[in-house]
N, C-alpha and C positions, 0 to 999 in steps of 0.2 A: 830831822825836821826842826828841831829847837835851832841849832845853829842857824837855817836858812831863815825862822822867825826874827833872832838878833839882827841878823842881817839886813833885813827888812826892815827893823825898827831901826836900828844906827842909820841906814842912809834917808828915812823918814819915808819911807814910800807905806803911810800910814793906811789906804785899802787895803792893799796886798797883807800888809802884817794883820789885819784885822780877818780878814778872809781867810788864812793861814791859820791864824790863832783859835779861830772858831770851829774850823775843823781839827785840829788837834784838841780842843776840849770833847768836841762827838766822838771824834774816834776811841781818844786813851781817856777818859772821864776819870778810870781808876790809877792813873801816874801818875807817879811821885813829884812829874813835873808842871802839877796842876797849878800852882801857888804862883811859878812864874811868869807860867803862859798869861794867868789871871790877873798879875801885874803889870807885864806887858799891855796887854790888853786897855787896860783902865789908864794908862799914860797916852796912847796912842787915842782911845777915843775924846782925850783930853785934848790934844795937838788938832782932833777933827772938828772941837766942839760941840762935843757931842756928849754936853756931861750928864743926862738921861741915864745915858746908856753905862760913861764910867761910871758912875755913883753906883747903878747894879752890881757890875763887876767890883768894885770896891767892897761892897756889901758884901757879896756872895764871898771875896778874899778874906773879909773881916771877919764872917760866921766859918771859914773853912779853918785860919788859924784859930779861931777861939775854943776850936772843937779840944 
C-alpha cells in the first residue's frame, strides 16, 4: 500500500494519495509506517491548498514524533 501511496504522490495525483493515505491511517493506526503516511499526507494537502487540513496533519506528526 505504501509503495502505491509514493506513487501517487510522485506523479501528483494529490485526491487519490489523500484518499489512499487516509485509509491506511484507519486501517494500520498502530504501523510503524504512521510518520510517513502523516507526512505524505500534510505535503499533498499543501499542493491541494488545503492548509486547515496540513497544519492538523503536521500537528498530529509533531505531537506523534515528540512522543
Amino acid at each position: 500500500m505504501l509503495k502505491v501511496l509514493d506513487g501517487l504522490a510522485a506523479t501528483s495525483r494529490n485526491k487519490e494519495t489523500v484518499t489512499l493515505g487516509r485509509q491506511f491511517l484507519q486501517r494500520y493506526p498502530d504501523a510503524a509506517e504512521i510518520t510517513q503516511v502523516e507526512q505524505i499526507l500534510a505535503v499533498t494537502y499543501e499542493q491541494l491548498e488545503d492548509r486547515p487540513k496540513a497544519a492538523e496533519t503536521y500537528n498530529s506528526l509533531w505531537n506523534r514524533l515528540g512522543d
